[in-house]
mmCIF file of the N, C-alpha and C atoms, coordinates in Angstrom:
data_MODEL
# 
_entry.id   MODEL 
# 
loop_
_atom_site.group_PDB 
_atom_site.id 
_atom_site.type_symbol 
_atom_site.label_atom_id 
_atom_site.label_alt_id 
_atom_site.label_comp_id 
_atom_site.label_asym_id 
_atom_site.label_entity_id 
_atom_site.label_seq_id 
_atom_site.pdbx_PDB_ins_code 
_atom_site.Cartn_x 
_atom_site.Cartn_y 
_atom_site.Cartn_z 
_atom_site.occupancy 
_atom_site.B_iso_or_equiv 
_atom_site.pdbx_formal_charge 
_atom_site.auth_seq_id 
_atom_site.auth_comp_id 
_atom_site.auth_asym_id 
_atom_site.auth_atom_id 
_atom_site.pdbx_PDB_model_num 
ATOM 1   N N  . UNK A 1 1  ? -143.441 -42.301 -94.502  1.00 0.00 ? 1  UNK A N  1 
ATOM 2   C CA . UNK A 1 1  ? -142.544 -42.000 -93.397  1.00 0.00 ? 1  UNK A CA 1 
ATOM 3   C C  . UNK A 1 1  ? -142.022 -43.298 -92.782  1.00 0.00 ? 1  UNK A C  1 
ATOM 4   N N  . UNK A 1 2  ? -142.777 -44.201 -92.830  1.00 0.00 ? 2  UNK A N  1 
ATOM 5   C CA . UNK A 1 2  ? -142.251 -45.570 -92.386  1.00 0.00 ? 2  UNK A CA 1 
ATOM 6   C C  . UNK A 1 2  ? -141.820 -46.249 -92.501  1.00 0.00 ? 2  UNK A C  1 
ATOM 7   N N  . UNK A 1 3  ? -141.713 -46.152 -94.388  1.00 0.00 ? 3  UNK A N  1 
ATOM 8   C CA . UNK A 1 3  ? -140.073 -46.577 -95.338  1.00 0.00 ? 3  UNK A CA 1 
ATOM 9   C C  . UNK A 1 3  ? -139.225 -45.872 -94.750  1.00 0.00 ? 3  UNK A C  1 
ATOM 10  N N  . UNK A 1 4  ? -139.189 -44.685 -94.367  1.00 0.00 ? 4  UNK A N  1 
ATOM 11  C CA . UNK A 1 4  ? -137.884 -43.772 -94.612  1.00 0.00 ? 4  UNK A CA 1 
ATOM 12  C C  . UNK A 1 4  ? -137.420 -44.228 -92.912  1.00 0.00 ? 4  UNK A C  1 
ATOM 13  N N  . UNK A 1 5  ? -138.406 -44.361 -92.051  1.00 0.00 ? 5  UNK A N  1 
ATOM 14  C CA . UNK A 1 5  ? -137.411 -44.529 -90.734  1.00 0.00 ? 5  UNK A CA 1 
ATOM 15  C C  . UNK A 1 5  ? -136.921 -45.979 -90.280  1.00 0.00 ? 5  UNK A C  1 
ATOM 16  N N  . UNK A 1 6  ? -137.864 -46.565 -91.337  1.00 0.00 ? 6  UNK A N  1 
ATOM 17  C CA . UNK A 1 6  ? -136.689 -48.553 -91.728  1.00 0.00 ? 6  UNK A CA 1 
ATOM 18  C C  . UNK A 1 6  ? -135.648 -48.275 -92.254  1.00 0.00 ? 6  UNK A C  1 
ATOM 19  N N  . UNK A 1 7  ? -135.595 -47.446 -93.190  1.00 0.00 ? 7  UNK A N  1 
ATOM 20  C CA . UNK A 1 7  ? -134.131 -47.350 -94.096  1.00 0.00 ? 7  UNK A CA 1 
ATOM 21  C C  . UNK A 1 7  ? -133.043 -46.749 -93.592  1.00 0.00 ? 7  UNK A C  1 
ATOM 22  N N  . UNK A 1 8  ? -133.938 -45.937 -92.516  1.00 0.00 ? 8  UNK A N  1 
ATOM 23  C CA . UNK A 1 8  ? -132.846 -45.098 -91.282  1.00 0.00 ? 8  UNK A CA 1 
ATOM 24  C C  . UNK A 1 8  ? -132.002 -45.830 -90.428  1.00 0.00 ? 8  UNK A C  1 
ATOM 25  N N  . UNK A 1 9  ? -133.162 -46.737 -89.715  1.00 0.00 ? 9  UNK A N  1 
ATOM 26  C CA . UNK A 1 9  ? -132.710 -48.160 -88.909  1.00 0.00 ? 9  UNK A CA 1 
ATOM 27  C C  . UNK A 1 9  ? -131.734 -48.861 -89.199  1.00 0.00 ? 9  UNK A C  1 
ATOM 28  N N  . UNK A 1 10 ? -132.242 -48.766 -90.749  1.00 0.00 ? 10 UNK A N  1 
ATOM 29  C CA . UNK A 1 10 ? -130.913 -50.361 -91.171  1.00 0.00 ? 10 UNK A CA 1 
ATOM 30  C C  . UNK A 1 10 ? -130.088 -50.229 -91.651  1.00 0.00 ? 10 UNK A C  1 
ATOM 31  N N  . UNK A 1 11 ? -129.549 -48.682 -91.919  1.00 0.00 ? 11 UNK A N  1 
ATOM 32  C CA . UNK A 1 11 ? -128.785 -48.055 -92.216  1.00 0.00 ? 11 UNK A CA 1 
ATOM 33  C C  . UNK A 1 11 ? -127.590 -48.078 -90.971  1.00 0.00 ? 11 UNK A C  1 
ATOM 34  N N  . UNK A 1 12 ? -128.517 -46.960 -89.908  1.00 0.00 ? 12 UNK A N  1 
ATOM 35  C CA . UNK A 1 12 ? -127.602 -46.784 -88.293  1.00 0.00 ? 12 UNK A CA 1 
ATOM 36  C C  . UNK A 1 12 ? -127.389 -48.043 -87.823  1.00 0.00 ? 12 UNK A C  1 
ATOM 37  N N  . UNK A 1 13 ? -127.981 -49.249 -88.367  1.00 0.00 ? 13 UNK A N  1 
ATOM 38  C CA . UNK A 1 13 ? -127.314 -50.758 -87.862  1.00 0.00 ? 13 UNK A CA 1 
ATOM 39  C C  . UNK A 1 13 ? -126.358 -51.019 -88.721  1.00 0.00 ? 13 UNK A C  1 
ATOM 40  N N  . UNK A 1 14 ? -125.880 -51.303 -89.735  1.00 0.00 ? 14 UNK A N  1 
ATOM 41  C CA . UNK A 1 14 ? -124.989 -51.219 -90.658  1.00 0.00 ? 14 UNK A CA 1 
ATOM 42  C C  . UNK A 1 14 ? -123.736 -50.551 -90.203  1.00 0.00 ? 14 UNK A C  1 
ATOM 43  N N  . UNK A 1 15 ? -124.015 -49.231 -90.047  1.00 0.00 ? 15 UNK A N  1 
ATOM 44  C CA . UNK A 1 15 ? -123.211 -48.566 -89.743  1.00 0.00 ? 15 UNK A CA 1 
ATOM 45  C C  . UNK A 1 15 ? -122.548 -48.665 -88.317  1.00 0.00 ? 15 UNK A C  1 
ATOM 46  N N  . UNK A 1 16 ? -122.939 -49.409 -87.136  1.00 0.00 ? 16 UNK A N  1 
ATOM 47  C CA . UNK A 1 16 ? -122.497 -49.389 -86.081  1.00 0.00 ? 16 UNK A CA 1 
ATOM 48  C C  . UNK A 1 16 ? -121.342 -50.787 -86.323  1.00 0.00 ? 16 UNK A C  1 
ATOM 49  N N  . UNK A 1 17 ? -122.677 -51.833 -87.070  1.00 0.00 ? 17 UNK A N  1 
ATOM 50  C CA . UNK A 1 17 ? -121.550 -53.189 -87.452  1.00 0.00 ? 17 UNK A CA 1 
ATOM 51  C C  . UNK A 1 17 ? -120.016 -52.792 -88.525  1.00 0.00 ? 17 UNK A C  1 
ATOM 52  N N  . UNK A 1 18 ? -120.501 -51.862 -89.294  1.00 0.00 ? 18 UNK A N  1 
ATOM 53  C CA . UNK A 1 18 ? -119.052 -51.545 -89.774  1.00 0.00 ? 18 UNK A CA 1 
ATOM 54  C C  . UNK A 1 18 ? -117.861 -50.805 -88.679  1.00 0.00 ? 18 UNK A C  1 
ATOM 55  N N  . UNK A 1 19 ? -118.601 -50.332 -87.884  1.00 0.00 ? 19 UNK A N  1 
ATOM 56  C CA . UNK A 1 19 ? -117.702 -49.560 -86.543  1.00 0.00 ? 19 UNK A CA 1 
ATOM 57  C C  . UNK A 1 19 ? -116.661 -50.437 -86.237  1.00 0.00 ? 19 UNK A C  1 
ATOM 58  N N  . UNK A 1 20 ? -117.224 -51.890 -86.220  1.00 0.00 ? 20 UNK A N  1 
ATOM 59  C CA . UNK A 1 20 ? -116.661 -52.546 -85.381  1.00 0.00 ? 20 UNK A CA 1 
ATOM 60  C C  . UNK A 1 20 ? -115.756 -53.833 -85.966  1.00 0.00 ? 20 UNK A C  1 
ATOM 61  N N  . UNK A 1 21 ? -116.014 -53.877 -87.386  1.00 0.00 ? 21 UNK A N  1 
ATOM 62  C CA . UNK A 1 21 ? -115.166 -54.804 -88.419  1.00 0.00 ? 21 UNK A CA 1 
ATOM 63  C C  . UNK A 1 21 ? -114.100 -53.913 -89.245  1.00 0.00 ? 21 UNK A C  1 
ATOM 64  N N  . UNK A 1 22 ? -113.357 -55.243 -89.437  1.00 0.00 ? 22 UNK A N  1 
ATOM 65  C CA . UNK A 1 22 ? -112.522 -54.545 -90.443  1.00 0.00 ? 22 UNK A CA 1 
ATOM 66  C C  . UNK A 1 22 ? -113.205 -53.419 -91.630  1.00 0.00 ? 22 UNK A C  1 
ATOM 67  N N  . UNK A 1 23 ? -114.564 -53.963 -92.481  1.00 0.00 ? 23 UNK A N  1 
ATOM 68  C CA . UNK A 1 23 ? -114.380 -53.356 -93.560  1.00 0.00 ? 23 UNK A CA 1 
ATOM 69  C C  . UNK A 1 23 ? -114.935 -51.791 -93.328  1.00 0.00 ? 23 UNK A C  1 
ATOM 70  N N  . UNK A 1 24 ? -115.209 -51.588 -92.046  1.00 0.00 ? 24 UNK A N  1 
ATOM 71  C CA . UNK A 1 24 ? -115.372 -50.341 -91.719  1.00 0.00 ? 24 UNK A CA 1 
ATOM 72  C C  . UNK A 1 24 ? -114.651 -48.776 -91.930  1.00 0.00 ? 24 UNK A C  1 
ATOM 73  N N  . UNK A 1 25 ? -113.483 -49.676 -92.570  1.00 0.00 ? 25 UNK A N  1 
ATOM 74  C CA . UNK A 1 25 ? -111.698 -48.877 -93.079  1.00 0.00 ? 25 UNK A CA 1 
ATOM 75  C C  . UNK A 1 25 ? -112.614 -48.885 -94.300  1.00 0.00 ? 25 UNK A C  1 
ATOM 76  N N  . UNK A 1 26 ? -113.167 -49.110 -95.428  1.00 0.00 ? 26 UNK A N  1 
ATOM 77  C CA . UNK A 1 26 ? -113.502 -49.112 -96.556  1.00 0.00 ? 26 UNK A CA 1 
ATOM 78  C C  . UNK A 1 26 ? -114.330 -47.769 -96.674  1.00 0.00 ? 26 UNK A C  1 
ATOM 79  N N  . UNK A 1 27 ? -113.970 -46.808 -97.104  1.00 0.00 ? 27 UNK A N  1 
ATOM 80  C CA . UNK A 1 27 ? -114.592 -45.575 -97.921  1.00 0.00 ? 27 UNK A CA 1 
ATOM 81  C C  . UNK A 1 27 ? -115.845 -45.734 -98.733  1.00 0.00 ? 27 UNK A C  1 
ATOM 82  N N  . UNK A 1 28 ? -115.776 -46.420 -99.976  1.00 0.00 ? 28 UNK A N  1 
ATOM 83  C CA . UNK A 1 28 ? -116.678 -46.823 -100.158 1.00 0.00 ? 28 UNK A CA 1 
ATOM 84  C C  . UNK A 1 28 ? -117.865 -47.306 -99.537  1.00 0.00 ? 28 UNK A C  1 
ATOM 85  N N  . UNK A 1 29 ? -117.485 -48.450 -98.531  1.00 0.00 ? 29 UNK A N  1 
ATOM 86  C CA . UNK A 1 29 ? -118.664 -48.983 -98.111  1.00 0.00 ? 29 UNK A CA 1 
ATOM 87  C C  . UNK A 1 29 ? -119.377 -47.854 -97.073  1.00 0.00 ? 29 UNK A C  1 
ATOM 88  N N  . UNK A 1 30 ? -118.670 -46.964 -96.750  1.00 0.00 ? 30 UNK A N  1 
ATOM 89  C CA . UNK A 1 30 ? -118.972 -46.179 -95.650  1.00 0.00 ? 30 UNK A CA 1 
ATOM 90  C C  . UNK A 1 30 ? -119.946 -45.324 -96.467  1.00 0.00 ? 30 UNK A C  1 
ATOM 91  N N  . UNK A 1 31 ? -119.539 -44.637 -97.577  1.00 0.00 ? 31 UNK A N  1 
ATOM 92  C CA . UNK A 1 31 ? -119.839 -43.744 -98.206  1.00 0.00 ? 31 UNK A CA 1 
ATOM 93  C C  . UNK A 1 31 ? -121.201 -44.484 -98.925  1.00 0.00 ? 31 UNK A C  1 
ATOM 94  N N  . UNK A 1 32 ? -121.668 -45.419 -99.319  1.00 0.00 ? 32 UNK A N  1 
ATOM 95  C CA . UNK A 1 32 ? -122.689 -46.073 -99.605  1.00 0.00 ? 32 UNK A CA 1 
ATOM 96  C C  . UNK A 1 32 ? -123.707 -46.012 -98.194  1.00 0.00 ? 32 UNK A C  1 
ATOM 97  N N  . UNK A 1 33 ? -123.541 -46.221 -97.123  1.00 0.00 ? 33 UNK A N  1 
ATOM 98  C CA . UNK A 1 33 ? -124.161 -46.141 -95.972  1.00 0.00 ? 33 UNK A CA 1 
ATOM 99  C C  . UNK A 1 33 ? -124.784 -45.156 -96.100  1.00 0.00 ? 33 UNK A C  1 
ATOM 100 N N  . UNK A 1 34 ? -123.765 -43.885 -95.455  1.00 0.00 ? 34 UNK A N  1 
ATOM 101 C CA . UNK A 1 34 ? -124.170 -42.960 -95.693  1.00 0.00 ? 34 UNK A CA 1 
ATOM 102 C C  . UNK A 1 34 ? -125.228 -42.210 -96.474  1.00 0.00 ? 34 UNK A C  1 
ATOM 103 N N  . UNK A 1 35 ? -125.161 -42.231 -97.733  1.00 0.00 ? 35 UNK A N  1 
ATOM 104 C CA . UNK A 1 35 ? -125.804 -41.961 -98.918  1.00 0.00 ? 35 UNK A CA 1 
ATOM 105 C C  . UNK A 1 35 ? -127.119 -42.430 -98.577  1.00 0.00 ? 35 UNK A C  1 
ATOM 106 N N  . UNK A 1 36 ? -127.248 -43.924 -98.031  1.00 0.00 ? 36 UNK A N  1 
ATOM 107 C CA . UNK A 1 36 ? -128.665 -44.541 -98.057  1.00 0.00 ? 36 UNK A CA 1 
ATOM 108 C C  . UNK A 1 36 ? -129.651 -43.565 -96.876  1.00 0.00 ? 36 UNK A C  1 
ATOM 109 N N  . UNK A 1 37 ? -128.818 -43.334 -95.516  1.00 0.00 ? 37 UNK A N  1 
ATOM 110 C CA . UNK A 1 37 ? -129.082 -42.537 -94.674  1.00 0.00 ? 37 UNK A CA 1 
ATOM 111 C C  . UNK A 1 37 ? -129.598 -41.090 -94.888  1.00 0.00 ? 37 UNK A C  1 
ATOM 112 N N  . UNK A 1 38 ? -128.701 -40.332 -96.288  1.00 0.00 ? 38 UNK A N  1 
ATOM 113 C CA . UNK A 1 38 ? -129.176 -39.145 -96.810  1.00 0.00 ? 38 UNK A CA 1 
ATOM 114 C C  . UNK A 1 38 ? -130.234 -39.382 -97.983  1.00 0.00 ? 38 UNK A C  1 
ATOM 115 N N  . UNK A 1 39 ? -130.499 -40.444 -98.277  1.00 0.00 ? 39 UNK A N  1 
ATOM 116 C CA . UNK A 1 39 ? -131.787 -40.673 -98.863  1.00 0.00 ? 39 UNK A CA 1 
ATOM 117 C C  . UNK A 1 39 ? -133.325 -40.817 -98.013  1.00 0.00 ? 39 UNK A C  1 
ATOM 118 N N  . UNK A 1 40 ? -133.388 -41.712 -97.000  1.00 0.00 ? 40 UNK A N  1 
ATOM 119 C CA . UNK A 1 40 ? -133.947 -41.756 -96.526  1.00 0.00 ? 40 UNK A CA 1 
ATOM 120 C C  . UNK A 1 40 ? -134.722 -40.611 -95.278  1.00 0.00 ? 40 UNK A C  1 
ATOM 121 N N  . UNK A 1 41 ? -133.979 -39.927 -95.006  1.00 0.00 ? 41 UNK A N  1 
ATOM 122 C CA . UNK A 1 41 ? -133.794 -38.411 -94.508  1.00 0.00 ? 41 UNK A CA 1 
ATOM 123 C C  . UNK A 1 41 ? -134.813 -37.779 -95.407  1.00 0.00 ? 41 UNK A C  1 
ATOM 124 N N  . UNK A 1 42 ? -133.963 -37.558 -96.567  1.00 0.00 ? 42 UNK A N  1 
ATOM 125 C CA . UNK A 1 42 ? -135.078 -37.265 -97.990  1.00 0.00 ? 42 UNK A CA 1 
ATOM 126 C C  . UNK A 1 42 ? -136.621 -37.576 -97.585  1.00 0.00 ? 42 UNK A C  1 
ATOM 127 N N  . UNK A 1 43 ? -136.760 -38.847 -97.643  1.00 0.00 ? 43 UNK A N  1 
ATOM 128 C CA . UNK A 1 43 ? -137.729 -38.786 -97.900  1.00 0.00 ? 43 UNK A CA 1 
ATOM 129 C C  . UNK A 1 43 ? -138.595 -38.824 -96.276  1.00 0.00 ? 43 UNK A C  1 
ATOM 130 N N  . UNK A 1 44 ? -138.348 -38.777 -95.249  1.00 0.00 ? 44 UNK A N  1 
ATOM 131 C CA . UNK A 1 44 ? -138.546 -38.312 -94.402  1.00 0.00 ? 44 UNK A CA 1 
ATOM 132 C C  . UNK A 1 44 ? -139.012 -36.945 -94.199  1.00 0.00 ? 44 UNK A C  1 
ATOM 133 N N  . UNK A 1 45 ? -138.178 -36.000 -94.559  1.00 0.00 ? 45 UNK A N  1 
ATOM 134 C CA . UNK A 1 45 ? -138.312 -34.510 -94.709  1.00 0.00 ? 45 UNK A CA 1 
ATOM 135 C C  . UNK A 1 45 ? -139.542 -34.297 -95.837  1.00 0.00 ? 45 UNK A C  1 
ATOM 136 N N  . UNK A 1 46 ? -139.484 -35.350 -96.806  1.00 0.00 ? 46 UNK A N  1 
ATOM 137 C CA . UNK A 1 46 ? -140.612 -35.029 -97.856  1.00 0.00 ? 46 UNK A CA 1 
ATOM 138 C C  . UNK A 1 46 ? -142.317 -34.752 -97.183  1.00 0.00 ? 46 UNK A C  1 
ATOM 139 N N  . UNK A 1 47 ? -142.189 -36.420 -96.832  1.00 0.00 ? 47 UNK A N  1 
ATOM 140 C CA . UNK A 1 47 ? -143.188 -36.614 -95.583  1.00 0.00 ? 47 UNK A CA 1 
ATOM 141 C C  . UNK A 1 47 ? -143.864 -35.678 -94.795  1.00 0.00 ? 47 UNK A C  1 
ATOM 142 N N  . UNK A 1 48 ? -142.795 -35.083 -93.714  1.00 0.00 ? 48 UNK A N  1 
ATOM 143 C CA . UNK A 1 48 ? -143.335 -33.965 -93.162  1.00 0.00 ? 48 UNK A CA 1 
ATOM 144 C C  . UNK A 1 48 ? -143.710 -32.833 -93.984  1.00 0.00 ? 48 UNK A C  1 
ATOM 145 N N  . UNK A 1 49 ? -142.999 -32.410 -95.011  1.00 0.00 ? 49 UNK A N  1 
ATOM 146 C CA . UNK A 1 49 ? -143.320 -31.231 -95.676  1.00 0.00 ? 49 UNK A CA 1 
ATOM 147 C C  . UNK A 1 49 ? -144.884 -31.434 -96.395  1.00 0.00 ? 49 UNK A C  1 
ATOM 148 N N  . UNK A 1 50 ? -145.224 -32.714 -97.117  1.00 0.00 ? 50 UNK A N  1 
ATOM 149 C CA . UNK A 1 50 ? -146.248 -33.040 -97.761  1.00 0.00 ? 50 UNK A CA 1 
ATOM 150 C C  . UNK A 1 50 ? -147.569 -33.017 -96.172  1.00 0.00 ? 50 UNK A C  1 
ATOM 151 N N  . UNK A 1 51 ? -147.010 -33.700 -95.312  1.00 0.00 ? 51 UNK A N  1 
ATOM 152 C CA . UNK A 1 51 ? -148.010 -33.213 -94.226  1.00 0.00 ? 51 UNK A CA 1 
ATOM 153 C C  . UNK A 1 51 ? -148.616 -31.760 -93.770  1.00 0.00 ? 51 UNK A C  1 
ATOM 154 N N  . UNK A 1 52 ? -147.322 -30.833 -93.984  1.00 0.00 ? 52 UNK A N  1 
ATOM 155 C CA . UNK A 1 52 ? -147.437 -29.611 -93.597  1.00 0.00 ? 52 UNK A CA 1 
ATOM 156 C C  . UNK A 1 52 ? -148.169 -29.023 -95.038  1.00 0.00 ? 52 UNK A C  1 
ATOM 157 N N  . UNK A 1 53 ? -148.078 -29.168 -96.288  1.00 0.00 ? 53 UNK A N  1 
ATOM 158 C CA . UNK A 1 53 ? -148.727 -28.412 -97.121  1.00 0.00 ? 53 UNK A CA 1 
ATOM 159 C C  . UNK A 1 53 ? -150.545 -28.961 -97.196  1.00 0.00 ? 53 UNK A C  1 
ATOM 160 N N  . UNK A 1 54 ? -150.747 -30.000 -96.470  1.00 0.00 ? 54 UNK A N  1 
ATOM 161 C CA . UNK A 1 54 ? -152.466 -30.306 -96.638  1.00 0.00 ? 54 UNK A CA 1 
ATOM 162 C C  . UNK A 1 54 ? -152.719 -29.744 -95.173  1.00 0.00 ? 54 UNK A C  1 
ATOM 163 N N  . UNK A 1 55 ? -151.916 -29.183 -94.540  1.00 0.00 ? 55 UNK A N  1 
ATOM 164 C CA . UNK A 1 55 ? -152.612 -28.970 -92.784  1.00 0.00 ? 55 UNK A CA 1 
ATOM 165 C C  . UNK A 1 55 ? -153.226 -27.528 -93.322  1.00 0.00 ? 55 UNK A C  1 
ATOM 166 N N  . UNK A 1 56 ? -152.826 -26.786 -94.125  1.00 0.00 ? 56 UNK A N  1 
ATOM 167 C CA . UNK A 1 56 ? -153.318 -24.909 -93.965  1.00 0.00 ? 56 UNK A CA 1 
ATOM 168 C C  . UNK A 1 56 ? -152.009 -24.015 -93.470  1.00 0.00 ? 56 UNK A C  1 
ATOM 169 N N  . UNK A 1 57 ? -153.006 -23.056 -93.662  1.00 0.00 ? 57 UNK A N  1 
ATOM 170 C CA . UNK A 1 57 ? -152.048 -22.157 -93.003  1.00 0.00 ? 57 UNK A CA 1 
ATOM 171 C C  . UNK A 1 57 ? -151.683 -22.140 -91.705  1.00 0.00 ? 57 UNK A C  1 
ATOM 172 N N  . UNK A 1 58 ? -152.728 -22.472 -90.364  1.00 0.00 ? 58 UNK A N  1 
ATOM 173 C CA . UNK A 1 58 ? -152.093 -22.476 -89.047  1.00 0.00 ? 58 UNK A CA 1 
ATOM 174 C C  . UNK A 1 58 ? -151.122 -22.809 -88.601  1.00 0.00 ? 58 UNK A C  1 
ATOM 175 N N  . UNK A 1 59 ? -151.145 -24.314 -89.528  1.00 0.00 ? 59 UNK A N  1 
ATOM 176 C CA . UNK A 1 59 ? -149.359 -25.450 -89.397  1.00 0.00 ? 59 UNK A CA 1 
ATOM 177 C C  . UNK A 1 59 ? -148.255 -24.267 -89.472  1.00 0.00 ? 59 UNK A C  1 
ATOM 178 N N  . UNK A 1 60 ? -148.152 -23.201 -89.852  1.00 0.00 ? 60 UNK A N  1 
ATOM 179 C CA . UNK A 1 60 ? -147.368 -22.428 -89.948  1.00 0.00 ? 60 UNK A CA 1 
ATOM 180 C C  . UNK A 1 60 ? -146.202 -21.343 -88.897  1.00 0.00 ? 60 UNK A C  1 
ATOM 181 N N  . UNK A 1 61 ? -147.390 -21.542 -88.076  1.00 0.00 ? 61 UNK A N  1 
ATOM 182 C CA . UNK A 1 61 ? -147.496 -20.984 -86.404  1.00 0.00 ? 61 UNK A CA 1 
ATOM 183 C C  . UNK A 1 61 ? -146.254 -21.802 -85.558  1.00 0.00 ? 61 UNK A C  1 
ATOM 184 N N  . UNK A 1 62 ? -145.514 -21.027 -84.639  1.00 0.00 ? 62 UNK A N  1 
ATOM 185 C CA . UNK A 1 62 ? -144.705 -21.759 -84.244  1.00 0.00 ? 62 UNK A CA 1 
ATOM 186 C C  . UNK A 1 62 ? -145.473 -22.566 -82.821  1.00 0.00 ? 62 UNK A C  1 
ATOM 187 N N  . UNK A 1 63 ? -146.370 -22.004 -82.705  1.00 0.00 ? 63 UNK A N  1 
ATOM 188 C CA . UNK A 1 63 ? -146.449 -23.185 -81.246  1.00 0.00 ? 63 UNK A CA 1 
ATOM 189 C C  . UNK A 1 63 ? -147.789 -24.478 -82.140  1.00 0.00 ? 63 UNK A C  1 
ATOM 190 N N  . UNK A 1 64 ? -147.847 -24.432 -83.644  1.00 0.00 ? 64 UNK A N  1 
ATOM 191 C CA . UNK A 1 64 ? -148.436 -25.969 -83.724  1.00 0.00 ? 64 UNK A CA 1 
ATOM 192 C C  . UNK A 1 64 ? -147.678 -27.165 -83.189  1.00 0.00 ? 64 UNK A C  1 
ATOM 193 N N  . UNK A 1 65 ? -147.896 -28.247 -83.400  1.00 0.00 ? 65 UNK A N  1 
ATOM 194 C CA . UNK A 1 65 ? -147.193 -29.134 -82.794  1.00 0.00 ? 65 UNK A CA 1 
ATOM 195 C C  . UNK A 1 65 ? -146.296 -29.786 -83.802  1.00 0.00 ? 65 UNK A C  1 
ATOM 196 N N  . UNK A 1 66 ? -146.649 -29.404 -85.782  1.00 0.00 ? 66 UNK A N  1 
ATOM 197 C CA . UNK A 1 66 ? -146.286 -30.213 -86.554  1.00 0.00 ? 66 UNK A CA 1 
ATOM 198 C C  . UNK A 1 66 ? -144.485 -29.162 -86.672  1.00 0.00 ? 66 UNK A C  1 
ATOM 199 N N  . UNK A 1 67 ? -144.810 -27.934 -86.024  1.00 0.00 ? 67 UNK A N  1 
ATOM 200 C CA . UNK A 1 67 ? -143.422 -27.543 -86.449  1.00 0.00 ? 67 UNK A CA 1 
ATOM 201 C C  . UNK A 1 67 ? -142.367 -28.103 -85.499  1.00 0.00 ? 67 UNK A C  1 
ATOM 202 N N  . UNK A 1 68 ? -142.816 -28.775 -84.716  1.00 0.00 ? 68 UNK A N  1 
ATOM 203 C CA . UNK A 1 68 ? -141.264 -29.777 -83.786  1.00 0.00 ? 68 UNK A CA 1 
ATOM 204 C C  . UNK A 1 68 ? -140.975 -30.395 -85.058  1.00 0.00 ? 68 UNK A C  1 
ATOM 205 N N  . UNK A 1 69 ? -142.051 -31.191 -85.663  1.00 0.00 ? 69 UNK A N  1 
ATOM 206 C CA . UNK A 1 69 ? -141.186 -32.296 -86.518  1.00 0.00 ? 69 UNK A CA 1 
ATOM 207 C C  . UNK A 1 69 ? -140.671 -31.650 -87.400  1.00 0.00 ? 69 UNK A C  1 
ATOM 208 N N  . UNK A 1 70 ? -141.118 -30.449 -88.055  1.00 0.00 ? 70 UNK A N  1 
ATOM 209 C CA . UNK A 1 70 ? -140.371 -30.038 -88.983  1.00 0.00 ? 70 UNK A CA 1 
ATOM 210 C C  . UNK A 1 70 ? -139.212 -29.369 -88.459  1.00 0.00 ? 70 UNK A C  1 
ATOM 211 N N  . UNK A 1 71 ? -138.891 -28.954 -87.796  1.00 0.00 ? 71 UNK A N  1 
ATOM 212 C CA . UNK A 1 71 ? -137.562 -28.658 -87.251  1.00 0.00 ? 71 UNK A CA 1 
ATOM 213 C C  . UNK A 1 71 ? -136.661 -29.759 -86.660  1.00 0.00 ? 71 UNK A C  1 
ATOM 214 N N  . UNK A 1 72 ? -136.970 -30.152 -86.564  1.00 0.00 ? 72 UNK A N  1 
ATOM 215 C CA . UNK A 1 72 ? -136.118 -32.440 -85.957  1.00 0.00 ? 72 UNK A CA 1 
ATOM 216 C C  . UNK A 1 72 ? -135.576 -32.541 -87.340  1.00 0.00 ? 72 UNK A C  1 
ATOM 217 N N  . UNK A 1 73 ? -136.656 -32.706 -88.096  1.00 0.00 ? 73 UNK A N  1 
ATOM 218 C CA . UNK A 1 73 ? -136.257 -33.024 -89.506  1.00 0.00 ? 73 UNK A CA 1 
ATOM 219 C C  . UNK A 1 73 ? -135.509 -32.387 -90.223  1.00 0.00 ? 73 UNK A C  1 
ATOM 220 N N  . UNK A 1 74 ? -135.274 -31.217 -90.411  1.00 0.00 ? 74 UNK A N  1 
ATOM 221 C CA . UNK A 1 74 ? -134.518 -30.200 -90.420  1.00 0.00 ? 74 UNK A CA 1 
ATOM 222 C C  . UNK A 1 74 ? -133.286 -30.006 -90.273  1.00 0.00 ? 74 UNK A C  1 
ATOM 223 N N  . UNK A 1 75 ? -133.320 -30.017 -89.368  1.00 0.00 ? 75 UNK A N  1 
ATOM 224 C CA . UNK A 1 75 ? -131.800 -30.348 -88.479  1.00 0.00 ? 75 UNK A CA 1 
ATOM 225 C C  . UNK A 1 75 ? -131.004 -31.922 -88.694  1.00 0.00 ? 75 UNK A C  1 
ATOM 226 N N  . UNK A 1 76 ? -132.238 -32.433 -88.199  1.00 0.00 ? 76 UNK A N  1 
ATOM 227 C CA . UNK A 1 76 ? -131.229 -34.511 -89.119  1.00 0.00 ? 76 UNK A CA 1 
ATOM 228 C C  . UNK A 1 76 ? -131.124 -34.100 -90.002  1.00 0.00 ? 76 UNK A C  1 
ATOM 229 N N  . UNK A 1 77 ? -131.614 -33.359 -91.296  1.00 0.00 ? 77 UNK A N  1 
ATOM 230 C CA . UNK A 1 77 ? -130.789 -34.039 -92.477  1.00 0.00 ? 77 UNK A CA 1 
ATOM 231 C C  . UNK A 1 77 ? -130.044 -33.207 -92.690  1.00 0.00 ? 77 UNK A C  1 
ATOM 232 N N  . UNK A 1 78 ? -129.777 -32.230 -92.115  1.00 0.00 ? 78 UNK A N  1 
ATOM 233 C CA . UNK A 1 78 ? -128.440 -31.094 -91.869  1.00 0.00 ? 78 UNK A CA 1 
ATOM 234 C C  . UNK A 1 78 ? -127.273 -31.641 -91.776  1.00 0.00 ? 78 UNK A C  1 
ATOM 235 N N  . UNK A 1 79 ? -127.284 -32.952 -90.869  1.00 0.00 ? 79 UNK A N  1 
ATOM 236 C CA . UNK A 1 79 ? -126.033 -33.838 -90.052  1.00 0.00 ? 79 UNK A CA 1 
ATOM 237 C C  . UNK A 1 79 ? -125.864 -34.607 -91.010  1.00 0.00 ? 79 UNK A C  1 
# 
């Protein structure tokens, strides 16, 4: 999980510095960003899911605490 929310980081930094330069007009480079962002998501979502399949069945329950993250997670890599 701690690869995936560096790769998130340096991704949403990337992406703010292209906001603000020229090559930010570049498709490509945007679209490479991106991509790294929907990878890392990946494996984010993996994370939680691999957490949630060694917790049992209770994790299942909506008032555990692990289903916030799985619904956060959920939803980011929706966007």
């Amino acid at each position: 999980m701690h690869f995936a929310e560096l790769a998130i980081r340096d991704a949403a930094n990337e992406l703010m510095a292209l906001a603000v330069s020229d090559s930010g007009e570049d498709p490509a480079v945007r679209a490479e960003v991106c991509a790294r962002v929907a990878g890392a998501t990946a494996l984010a979502r993996d994370a939680v899911r691999l957490a949630i399949d060694s917790l049992g069945t209770s994790v299942h329950e909506t008032r555990h605490p692990i289903q916030r993250a799985l619904r956060d997670i959920t939803v980011g890599a929706g966007h």
